[in-house]
N, C-alpha and C positions, 0 to 999 in steps of 0.2 A: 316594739320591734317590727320590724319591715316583712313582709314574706319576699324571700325568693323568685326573683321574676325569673323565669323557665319560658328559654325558647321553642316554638316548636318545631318538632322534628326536622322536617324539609328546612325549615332557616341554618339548622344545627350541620346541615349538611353543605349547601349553598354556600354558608361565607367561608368553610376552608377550602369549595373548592374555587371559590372566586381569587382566593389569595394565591390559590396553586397558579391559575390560569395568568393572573397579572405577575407573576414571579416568571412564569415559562417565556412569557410575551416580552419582560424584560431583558433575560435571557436571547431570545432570538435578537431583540433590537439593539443589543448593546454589541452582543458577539461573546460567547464562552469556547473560548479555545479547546479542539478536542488533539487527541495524541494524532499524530500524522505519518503513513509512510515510513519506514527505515528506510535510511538514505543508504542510496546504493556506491560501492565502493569504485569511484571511475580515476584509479591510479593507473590500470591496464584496461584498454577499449578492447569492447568484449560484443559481440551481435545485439543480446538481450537488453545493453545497458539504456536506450531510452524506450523501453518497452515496461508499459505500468505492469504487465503478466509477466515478465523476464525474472532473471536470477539476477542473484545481487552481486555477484564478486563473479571475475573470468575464471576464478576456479572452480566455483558451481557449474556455472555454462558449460566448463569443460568436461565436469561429474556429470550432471544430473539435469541437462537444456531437455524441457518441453517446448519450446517454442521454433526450433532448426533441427535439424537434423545436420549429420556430418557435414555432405556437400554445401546443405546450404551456409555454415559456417565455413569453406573456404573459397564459397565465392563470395562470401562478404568478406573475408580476411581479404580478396583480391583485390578487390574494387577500394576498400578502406586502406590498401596499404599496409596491412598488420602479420607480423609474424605467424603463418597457421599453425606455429609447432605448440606455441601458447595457447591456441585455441584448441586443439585437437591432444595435444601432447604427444612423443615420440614414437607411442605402440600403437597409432589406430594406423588402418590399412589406408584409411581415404587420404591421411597425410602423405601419402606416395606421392612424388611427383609423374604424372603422366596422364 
């Protein structure tokens, strides 16, 4: 009967991580799709919509916009052409006209 060949240490360590390293490198050169993005809902144009920081739907923008403040969503409603009552909705003061 044969003994046992037993590699040493450092080898025992070396070839999983050789096979890690040519797995990751295949990985990068082939392309492993990762999750992307929620697509944002452009049924109603909205200030934030091609903004990667913005809200995803005109009625967050209209809740809860970090990225405008009132005015500046009805001079972008002006300039775009877009309803401000959408944007703003019926009870904010800045939707006054004047």
């Amino acid at each position: 009967m044969r003994p046992r060949l037993r590699l040493p240490r450092r080898r025992r360590f070396v070839q999983p991580a050789a096979l890690f390293a040519l797995l990751v490198h295949l990985g990068a050169t082939v392309g492993v799709p990762l999750p992307g993005a929620p697509a944002k809902d452009r049924s109603r144009p909205f200030p934030c919509m091609d903004r990667r920081c913005g809200c995803h739907s005109a009625g967050e923008c209209r809740e809860s916009c970090c990225c405008f403040s009132d005015e500046e969503k009805l001079a972008w409603a002006r300039r775009h052409q877009v309803d401000p009552e959408t944007l703003l909705g019926g009870d904010s003061p800045a939707a006054a006209p004047g």
